[in-house]
N, C-alpha and C positions, 0 to 999 in steps of 0.2 A: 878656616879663613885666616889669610894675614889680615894682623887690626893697621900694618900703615897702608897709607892714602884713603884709610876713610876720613872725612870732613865733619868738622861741626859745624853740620848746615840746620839741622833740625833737632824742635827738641819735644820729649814725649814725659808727661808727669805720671808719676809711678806713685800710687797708693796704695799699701797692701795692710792685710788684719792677720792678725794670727795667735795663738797661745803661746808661743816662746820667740827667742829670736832664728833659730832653726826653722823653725816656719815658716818666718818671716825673709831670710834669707832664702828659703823654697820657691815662694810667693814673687818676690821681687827676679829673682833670676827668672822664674818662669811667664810674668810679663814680658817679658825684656825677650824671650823665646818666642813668646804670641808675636811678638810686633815683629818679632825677622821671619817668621813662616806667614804670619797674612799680610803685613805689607812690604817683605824686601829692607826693612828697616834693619841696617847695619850698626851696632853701637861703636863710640870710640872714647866716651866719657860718660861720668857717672857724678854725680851729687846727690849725697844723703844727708838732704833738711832736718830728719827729725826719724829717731827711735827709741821710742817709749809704751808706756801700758798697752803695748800688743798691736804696735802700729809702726808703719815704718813710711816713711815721705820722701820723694828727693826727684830726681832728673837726671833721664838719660839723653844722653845727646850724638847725635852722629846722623846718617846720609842714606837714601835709598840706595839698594843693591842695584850697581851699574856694570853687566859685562863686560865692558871694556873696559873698565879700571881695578872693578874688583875678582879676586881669583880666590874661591871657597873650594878649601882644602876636606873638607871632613862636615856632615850637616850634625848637631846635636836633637838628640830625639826629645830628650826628656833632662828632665832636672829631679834629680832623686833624695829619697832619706837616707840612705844606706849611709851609715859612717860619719853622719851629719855634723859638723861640730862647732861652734859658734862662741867664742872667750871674748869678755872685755877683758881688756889690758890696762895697764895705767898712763899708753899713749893712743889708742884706740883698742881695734876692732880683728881679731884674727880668726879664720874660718876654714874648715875643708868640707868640701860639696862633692861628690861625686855625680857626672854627667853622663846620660846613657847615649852614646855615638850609635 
């Protein structure tokens, strides 16, 4: 999918549990997955309220999938552990996720 022309028309609260932050970044991507395979729900922003003791909070925002504006290039199957990697930094948050196409 190209992310431009999607809109922040809608927004969807994202609550996920986990044992690490690896998990939790599993967890929150794979919401964010549920919502474009059962409702056409396109993301194009993201807000993370809160992660801590094995919790993760925040808001994704963006538009229902419209063929006539939106053009999806490639569907993702899955959100995986493989390679998983999740560092605090001393300015945030750095990650690598492998996604199964």
């Amino acid at each position: 999918m190209e992310p431009t022309g999607i809109e922040p028309r809608d927004d969807h609260r994202i609550d996920v549990s986990g044992d690490d932050e690896g998990e939790l970044l599993v967890r929150w991507l794979s919401e964010i997955l549920y919502l474009h395979e059962a409702e056409g729900f396109l993301p194009c922003a993201f807000r993370v309220a809160y992660v801590a003791s094995g919790r993760a909070e925040g808001v994704v925002t963006g538009e229902l999938y419209d063929p006539s504006r939106h053009r999806i290039l490639a569907q993702i199957k899955a959100v995986t552990y493989h390679q998983i990697e999740v560092v605090r930094e001393q300015d945030g948050w750095r990650a690598r996720v492998i996604l199964d196409v």
